[in-house]
PDB file with one MODEL, atoms N, CA, C and O in Angstrom:
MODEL        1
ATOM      1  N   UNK A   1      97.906 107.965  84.191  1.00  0.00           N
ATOM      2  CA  UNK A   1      97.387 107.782  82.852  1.00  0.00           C
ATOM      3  C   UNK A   1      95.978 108.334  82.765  1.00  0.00           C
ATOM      4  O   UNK A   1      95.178 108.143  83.680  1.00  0.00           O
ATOM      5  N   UNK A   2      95.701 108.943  81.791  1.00  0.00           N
ATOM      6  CA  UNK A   2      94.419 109.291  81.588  1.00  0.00           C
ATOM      7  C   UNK A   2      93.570 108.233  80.734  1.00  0.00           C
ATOM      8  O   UNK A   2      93.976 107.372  79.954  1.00  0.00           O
ATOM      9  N   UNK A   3      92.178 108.584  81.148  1.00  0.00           N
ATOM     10  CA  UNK A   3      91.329 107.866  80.608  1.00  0.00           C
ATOM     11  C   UNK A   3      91.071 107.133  79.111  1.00  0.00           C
ATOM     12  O   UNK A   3      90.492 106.068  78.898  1.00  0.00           O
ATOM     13  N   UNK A   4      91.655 107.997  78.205  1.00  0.00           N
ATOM     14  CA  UNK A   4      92.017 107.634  76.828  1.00  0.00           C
ATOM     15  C   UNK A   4      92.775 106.355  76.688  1.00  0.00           C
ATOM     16  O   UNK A   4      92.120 105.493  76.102  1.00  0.00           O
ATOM     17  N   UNK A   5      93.868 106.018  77.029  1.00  0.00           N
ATOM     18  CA  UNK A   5      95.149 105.400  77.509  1.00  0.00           C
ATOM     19  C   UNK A   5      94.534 104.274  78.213  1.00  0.00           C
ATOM     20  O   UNK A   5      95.022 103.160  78.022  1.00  0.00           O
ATOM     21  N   UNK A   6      93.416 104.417  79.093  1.00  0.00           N
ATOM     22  CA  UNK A   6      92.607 103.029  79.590  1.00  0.00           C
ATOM     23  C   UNK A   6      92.220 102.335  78.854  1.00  0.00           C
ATOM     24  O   UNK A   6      92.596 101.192  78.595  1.00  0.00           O
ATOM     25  N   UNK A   7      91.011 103.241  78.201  1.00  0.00           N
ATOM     26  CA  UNK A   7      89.760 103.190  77.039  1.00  0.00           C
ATOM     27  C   UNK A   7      90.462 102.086  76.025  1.00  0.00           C
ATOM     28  O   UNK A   7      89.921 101.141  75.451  1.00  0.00           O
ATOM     29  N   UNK A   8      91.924 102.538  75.989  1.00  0.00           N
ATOM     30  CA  UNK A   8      92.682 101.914  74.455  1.00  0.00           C
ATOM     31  C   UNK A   8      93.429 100.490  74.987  1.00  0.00           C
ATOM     32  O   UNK A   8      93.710  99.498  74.314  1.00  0.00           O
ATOM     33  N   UNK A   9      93.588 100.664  76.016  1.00  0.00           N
ATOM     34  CA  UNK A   9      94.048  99.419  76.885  1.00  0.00           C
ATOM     35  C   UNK A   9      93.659  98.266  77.143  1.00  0.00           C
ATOM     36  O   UNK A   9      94.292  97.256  77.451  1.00  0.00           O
ATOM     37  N   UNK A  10      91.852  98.578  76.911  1.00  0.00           N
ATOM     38  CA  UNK A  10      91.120  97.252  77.424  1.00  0.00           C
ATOM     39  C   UNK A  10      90.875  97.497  76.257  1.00  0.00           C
ATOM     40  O   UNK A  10      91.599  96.558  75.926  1.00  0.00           O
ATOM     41  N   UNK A  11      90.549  97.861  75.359  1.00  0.00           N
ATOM     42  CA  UNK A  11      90.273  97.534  73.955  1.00  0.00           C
ATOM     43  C   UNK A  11      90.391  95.804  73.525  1.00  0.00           C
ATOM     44  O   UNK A  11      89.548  94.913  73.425  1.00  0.00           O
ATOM     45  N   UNK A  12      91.457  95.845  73.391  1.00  0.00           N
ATOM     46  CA  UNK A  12      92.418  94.464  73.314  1.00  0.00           C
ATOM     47  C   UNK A  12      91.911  93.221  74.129  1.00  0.00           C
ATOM     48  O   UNK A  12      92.110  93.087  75.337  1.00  0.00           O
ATOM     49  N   UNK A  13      91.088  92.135  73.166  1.00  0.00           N
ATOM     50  CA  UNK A  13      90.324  90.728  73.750  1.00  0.00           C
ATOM     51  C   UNK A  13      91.556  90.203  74.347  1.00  0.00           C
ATOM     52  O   UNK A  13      91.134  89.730  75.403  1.00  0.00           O
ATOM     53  N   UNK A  14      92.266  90.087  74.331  1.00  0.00           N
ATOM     54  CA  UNK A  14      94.098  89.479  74.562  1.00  0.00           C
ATOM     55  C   UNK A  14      93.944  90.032  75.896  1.00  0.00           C
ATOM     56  O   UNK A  14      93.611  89.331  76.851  1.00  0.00           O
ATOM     57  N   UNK A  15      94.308  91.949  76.025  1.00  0.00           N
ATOM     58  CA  UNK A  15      93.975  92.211  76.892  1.00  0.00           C
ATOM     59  C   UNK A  15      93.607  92.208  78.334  1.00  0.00           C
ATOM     60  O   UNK A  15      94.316  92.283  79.337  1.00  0.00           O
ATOM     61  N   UNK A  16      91.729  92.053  78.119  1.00  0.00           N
ATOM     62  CA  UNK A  16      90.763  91.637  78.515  1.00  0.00           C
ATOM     63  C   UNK A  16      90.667  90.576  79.552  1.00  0.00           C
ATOM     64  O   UNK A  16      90.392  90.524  80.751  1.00  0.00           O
ATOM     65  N   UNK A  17      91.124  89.468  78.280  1.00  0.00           N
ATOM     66  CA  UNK A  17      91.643  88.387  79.381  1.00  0.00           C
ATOM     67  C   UNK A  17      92.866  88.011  79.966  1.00  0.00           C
ATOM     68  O   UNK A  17      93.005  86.790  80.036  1.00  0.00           O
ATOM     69  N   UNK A  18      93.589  88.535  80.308  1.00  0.00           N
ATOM     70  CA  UNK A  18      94.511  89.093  81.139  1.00  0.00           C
ATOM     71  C   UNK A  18      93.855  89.576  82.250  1.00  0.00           C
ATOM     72  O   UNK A  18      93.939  88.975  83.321  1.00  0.00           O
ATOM     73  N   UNK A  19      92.933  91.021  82.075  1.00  0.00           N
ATOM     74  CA  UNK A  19      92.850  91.446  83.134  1.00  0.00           C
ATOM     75  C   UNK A  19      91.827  90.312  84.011  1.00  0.00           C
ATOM     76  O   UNK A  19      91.825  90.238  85.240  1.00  0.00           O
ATOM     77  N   UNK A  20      90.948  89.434  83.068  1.00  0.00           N
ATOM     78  CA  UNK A  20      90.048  88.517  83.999  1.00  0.00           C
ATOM     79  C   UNK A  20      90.801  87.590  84.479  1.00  0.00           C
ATOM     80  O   UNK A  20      90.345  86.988  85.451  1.00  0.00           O
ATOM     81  N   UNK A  21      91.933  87.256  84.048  1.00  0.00           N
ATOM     82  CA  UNK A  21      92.816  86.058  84.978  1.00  0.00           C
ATOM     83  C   UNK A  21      93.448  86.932  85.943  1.00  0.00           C
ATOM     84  O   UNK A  21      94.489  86.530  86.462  1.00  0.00           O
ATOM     85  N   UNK A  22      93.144  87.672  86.154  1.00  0.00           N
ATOM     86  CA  UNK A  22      94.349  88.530  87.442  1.00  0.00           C
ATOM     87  C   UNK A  22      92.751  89.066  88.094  1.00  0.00           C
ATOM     88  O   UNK A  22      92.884  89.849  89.034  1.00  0.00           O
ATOM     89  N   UNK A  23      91.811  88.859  87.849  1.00  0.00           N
ATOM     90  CA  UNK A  23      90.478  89.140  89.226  1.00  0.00           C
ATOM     91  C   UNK A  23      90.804  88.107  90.135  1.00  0.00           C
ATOM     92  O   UNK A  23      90.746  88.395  91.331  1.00  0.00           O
ATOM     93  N   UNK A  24      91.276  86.470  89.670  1.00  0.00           N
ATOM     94  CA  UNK A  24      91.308  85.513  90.679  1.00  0.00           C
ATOM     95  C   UNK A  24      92.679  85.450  91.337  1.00  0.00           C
ATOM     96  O   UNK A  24      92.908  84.490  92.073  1.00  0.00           O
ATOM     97  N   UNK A  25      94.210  86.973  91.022  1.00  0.00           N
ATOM     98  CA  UNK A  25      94.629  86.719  92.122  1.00  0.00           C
ATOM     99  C   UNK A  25      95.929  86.888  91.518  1.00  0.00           C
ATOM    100  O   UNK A  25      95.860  86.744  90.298  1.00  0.00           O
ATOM    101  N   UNK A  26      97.076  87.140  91.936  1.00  0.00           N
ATOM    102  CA  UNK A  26      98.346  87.778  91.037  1.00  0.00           C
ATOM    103  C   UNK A  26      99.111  86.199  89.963  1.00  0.00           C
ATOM    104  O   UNK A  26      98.975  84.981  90.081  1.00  0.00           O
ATOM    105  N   UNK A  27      99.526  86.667  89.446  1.00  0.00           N
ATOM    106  CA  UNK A  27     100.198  85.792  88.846  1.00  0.00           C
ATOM    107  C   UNK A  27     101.538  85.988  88.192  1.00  0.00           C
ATOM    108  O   UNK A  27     101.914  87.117  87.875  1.00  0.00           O
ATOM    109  N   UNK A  28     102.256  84.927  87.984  1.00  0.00           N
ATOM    110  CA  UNK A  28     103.584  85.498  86.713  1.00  0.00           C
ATOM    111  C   UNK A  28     103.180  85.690  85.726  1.00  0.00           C
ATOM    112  O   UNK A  28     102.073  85.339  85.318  1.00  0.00           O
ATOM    113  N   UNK A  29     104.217  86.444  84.998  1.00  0.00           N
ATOM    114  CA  UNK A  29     104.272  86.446  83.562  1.00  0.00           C
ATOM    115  C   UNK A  29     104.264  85.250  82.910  1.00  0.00           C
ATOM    116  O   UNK A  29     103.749  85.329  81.795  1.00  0.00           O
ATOM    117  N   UNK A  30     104.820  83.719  83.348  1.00  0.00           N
ATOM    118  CA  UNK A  30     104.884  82.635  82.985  1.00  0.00           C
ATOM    119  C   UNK A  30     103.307  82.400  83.263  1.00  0.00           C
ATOM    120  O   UNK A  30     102.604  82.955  82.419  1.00  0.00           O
ATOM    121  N   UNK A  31     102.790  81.884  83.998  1.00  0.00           N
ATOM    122  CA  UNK A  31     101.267  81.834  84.076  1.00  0.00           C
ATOM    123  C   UNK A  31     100.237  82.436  83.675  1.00  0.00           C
ATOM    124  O   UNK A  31      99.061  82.090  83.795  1.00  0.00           O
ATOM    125  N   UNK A  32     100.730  83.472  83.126  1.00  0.00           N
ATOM    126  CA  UNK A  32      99.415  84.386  82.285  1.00  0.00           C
ATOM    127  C   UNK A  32      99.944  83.399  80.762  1.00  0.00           C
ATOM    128  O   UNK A  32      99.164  82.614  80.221  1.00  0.00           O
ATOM    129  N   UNK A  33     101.616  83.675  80.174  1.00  0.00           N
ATOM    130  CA  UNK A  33     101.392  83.124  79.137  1.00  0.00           C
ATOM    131  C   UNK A  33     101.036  81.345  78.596  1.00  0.00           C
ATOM    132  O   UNK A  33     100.760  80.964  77.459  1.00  0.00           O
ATOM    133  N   UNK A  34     101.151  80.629  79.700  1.00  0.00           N
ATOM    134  CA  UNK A  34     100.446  79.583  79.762  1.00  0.00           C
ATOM    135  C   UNK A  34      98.887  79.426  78.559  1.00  0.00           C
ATOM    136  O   UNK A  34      98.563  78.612  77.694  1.00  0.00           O
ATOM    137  N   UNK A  35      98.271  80.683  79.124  1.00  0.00           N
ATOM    138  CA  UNK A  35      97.115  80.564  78.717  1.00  0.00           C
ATOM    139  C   UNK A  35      96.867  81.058  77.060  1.00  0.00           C
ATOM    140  O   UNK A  35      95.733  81.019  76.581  1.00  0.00           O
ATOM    141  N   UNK A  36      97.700  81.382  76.495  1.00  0.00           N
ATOM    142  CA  UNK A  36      97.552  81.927  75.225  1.00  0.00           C
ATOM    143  C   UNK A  36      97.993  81.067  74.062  1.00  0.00           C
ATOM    144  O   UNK A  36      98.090  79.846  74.187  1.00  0.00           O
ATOM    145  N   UNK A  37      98.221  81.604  73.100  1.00  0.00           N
ATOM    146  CA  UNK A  37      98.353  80.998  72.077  1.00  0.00           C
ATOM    147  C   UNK A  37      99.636  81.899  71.422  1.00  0.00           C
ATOM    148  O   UNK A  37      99.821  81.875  70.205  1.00  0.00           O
ATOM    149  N   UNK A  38     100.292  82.498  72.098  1.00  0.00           N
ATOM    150  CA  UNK A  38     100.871  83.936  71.415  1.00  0.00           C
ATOM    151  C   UNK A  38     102.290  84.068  72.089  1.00  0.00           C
ATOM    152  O   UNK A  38     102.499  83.924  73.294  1.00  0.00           O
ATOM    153  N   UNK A  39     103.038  84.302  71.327  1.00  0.00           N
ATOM    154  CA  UNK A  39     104.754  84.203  71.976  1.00  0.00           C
ATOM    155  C   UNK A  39     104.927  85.068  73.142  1.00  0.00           C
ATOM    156  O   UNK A  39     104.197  85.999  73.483  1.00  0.00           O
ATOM    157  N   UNK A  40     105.902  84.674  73.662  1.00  0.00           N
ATOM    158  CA  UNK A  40     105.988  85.476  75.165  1.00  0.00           C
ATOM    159  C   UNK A  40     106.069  86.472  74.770  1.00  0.00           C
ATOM    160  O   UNK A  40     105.541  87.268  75.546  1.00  0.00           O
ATOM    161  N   UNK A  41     106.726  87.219  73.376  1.00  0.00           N
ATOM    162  CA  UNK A  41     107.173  88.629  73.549  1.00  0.00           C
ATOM    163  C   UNK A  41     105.882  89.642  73.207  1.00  0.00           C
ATOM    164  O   UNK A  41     105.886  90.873  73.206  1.00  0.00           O
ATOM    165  N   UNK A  42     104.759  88.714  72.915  1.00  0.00           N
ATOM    166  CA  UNK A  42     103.535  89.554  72.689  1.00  0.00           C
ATOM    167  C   UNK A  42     102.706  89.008  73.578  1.00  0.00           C
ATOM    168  O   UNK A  42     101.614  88.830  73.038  1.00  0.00           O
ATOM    169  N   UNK A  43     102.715  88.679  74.630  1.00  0.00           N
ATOM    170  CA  UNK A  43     102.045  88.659  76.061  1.00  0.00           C
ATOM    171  C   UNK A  43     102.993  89.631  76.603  1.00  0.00           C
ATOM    172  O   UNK A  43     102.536  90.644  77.131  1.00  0.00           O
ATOM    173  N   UNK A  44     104.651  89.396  76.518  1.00  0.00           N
ATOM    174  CA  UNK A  44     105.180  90.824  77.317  1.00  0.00           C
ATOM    175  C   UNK A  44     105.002  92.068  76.813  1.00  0.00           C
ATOM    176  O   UNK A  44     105.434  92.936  77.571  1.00  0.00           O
ATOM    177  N   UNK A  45     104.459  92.522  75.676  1.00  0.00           N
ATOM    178  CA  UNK A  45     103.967  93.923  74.771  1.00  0.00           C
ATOM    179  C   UNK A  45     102.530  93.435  75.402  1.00  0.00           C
ATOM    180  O   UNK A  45     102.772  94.341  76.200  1.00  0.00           O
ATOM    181  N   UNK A  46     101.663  93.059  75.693  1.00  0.00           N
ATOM    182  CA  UNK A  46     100.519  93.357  76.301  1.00  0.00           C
ATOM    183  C   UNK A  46     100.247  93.763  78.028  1.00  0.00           C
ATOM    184  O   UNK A  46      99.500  94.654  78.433  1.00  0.00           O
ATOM    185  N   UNK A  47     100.904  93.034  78.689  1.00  0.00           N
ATOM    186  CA  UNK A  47     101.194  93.122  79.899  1.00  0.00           C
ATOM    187  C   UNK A  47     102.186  94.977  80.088  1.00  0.00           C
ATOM    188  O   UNK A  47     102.280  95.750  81.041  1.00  0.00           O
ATOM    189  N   UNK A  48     102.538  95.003  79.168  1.00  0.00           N
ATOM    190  CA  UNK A  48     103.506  96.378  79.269  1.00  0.00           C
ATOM    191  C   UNK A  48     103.088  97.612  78.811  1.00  0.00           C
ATOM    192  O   UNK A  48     103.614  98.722  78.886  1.00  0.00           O
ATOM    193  N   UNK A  49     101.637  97.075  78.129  1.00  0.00           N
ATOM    194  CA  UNK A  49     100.434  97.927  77.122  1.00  0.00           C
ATOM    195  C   UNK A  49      99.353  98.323  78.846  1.00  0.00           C
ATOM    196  O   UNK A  49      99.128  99.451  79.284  1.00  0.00           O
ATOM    197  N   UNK A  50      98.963  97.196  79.370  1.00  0.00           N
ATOM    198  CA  UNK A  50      98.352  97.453  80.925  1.00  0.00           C
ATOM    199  C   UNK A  50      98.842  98.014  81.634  1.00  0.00           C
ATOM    200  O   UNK A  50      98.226  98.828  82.323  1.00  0.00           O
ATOM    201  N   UNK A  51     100.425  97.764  81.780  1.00  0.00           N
ATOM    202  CA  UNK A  51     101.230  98.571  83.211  1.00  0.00           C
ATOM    203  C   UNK A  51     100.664  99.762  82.838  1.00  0.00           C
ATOM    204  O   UNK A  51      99.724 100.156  83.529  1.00  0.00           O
ATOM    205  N   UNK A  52     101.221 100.814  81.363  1.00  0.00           N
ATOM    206  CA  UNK A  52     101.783 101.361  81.082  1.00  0.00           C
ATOM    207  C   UNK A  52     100.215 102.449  81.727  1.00  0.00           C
ATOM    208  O   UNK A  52     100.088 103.520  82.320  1.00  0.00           O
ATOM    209  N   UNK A  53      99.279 101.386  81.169  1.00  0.00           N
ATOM    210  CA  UNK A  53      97.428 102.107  81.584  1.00  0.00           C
ATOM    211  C   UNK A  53      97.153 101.860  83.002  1.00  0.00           C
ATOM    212  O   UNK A  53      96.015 101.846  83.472  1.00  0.00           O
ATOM    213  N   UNK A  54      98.576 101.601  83.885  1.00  0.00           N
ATOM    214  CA  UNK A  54      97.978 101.458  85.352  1.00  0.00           C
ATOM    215  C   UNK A  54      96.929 100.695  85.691  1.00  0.00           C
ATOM    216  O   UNK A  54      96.268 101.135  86.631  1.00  0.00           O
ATOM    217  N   UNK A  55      96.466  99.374  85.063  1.00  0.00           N
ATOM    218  CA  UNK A  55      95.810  99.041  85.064  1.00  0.00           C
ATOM    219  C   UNK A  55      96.059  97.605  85.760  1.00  0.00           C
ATOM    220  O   UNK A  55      95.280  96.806  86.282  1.00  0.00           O
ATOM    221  N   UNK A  56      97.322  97.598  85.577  1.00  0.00           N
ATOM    222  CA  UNK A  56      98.049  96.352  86.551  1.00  0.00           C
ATOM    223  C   UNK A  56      99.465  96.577  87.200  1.00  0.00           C
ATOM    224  O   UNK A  56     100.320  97.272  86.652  1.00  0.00           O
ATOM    225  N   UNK A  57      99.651  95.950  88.389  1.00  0.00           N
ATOM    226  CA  UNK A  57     101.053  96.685  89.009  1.00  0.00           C
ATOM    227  C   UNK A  57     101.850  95.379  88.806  1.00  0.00           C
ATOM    228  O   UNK A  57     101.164  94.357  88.840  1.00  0.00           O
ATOM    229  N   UNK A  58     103.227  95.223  88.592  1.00  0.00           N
ATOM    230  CA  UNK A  58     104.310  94.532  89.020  1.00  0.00           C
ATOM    231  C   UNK A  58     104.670  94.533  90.034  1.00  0.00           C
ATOM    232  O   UNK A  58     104.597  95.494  90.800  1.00  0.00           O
ATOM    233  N   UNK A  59     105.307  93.083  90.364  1.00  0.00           N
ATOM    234  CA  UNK A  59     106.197  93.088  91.612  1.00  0.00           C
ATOM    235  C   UNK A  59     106.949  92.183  91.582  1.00  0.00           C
ATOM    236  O   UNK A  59     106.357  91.105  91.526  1.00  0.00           O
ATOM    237  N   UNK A  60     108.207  92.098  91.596  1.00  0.00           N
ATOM    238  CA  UNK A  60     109.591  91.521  91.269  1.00  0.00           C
ATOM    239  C   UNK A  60     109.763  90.567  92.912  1.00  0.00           C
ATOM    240  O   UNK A  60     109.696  90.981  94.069  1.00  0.00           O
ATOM    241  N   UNK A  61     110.020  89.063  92.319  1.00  0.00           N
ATOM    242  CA  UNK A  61     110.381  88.296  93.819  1.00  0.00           C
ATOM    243  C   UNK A  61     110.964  87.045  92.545  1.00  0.00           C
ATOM    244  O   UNK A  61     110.542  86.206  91.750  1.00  0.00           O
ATOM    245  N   UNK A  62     112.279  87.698  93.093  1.00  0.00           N
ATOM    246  CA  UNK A  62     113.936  86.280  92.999  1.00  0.00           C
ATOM    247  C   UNK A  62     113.478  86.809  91.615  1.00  0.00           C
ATOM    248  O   UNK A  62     113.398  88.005  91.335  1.00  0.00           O
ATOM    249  N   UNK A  63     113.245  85.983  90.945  1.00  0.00           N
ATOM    250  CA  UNK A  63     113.640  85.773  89.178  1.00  0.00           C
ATOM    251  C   UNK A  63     112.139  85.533  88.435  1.00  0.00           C
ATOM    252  O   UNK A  63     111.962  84.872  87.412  1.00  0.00           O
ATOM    253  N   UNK A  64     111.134  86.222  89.197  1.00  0.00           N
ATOM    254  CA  UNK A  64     109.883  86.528  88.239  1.00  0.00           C
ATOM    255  C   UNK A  64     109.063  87.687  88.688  1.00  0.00           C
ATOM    256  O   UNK A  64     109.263  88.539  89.554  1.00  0.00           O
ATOM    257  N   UNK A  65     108.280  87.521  88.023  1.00  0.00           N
ATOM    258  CA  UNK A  65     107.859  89.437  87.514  1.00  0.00           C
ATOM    259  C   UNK A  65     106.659  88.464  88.099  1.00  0.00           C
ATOM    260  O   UNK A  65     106.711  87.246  87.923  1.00  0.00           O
ATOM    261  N   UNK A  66     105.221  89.306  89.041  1.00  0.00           N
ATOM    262  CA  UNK A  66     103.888  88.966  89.343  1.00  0.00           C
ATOM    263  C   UNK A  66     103.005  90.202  89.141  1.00  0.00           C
ATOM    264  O   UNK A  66     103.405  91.294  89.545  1.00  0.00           O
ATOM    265  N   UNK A  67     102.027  90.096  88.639  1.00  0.00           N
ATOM    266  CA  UNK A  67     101.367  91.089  88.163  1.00  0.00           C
ATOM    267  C   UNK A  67     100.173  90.976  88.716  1.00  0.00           C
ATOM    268  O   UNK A  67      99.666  89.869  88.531  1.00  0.00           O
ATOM    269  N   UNK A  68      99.479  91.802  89.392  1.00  0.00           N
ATOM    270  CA  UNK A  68      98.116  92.123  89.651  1.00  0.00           C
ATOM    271  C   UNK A  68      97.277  93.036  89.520  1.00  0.00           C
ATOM    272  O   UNK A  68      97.785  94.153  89.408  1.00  0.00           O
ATOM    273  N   UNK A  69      95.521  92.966  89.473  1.00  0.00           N
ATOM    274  CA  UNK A  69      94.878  94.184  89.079  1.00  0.00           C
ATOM    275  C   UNK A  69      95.148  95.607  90.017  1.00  0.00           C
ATOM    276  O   UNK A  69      95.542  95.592  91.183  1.00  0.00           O
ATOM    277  N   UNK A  70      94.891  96.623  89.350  1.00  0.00           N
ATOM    278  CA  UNK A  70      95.023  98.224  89.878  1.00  0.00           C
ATOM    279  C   UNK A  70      93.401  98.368  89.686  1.00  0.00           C
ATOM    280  O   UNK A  70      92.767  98.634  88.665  1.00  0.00           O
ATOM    281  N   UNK A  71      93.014  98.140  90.821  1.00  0.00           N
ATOM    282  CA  UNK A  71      91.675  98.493  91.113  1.00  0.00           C
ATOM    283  C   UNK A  71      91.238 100.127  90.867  1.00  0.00           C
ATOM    284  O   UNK A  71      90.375 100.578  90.113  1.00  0.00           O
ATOM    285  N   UNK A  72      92.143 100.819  91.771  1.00  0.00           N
ATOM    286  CA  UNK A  72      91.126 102.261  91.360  1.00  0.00           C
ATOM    287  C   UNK A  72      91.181 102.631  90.171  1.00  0.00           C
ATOM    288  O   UNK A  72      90.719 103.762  90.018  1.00  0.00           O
ATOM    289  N   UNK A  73      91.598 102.095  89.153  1.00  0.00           N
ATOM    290  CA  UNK A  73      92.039 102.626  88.083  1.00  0.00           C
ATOM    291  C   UNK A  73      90.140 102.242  87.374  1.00  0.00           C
ATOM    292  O   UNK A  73      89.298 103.118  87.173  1.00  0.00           O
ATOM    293  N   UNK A  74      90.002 101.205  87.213  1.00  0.00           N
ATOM    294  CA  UNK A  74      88.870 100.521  87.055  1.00  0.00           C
ATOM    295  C   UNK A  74      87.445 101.233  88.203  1.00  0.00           C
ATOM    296  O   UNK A  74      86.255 100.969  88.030  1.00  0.00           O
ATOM    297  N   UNK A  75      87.899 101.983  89.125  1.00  0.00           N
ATOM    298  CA  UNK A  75      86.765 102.706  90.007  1.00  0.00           C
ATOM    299  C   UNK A  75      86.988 104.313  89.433  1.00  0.00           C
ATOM    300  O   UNK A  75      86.096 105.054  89.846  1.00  0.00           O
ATOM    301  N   UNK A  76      87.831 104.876  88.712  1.00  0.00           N
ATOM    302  CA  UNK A  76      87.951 106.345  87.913  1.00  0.00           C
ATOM    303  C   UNK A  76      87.158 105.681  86.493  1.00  0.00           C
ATOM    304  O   UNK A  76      86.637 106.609  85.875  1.00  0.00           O
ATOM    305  N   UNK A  77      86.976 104.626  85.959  1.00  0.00           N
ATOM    306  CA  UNK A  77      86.320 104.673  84.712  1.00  0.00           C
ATOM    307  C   UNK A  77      85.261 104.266  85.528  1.00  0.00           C
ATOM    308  O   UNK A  77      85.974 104.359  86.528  1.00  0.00           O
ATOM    309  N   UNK A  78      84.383 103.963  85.907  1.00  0.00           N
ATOM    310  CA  UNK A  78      83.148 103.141  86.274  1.00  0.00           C
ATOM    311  C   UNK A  78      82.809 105.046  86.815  1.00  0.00           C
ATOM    312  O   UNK A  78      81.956 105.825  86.389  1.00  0.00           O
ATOM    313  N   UNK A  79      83.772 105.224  87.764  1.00  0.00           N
ATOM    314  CA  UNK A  79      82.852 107.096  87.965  1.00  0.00           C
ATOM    315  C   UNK A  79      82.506 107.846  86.917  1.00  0.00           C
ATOM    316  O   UNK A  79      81.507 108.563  86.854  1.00  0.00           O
ATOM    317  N   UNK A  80      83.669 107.624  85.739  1.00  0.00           N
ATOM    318  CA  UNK A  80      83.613 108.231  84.761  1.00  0.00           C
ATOM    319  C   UNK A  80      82.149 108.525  83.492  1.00  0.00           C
ATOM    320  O   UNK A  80      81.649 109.407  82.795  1.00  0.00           O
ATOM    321  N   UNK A  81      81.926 106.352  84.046  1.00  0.00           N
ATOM    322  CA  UNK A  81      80.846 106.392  82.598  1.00  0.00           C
ATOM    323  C   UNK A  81      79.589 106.333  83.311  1.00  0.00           C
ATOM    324  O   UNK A  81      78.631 106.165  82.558  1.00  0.00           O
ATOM    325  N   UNK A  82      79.192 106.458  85.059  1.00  0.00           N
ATOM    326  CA  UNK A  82      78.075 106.965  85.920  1.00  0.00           C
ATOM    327  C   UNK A  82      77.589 108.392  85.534  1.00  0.00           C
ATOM    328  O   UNK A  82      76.502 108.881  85.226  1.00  0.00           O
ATOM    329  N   UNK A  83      78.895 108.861  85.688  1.00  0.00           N
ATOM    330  CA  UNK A  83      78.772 110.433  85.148  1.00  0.00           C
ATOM    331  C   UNK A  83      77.892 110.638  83.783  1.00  0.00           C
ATOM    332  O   UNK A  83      77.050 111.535  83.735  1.00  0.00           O
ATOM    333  N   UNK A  84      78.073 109.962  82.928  1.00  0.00           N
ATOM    334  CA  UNK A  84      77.647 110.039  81.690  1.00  0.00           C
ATOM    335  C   UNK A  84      76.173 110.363  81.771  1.00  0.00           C
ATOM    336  O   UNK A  84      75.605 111.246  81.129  1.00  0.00           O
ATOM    337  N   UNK A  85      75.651 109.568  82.607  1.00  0.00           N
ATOM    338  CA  UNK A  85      74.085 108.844  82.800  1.00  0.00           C
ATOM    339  C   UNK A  85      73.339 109.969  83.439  1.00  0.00           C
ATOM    340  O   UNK A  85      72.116 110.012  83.305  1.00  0.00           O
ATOM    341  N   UNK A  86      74.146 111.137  84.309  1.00  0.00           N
ATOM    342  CA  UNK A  86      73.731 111.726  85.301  1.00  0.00           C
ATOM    343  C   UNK A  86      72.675 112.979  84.644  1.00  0.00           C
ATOM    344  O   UNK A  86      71.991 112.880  83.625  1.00  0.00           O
ATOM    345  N   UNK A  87      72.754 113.846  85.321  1.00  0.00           N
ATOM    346  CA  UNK A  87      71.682 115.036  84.823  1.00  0.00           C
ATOM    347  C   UNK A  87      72.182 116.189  85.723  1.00  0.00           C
ATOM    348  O   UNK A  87      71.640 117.293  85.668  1.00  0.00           O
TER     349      UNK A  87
ENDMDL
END
């Protein structure tokens, strides 16, 4: 995914916090939507809005989906907006 496709990814406060509940460590899809206020099928359109930005990976064990952060993805934008600053 290119950078655009990130940029538009974290956009989203919903998002956002998603990706800050997955700094402390993988979780289900049931445990992320715990935390919301918002039907599963729009935590699963957000979570599928991140995959899609590589920004979080899946991993399938028995009968749930666990999702965790994609770090370099988050170390290509941080190079990206250093660059900005440079000369």
């Amino acid at each position: 995914m290119g950078l655009n496709e990130t940029l538009k990814a974290i956009s989203d406060p919903a998002r956002r916090d998603i990706l800050s509940m997955l700094k402390g460590g993988r979780k289900s899809a049931g445990e992320i939507a715990e935390h919301f206020n918002l039907t599963g099928a729009t935590v699963s359109y957000h979570l599928a809005k991140l995959k899609s930005a590589d920004l979080i990976c899946e991993e399938k064990y028995k009968n749930y989906i666990y999702y965790e952060l994609n770090a370099s993805v988050f170390e290509e934008v941080l190079t990206w907006i250093y660059q900005l600053g440079g000369k």
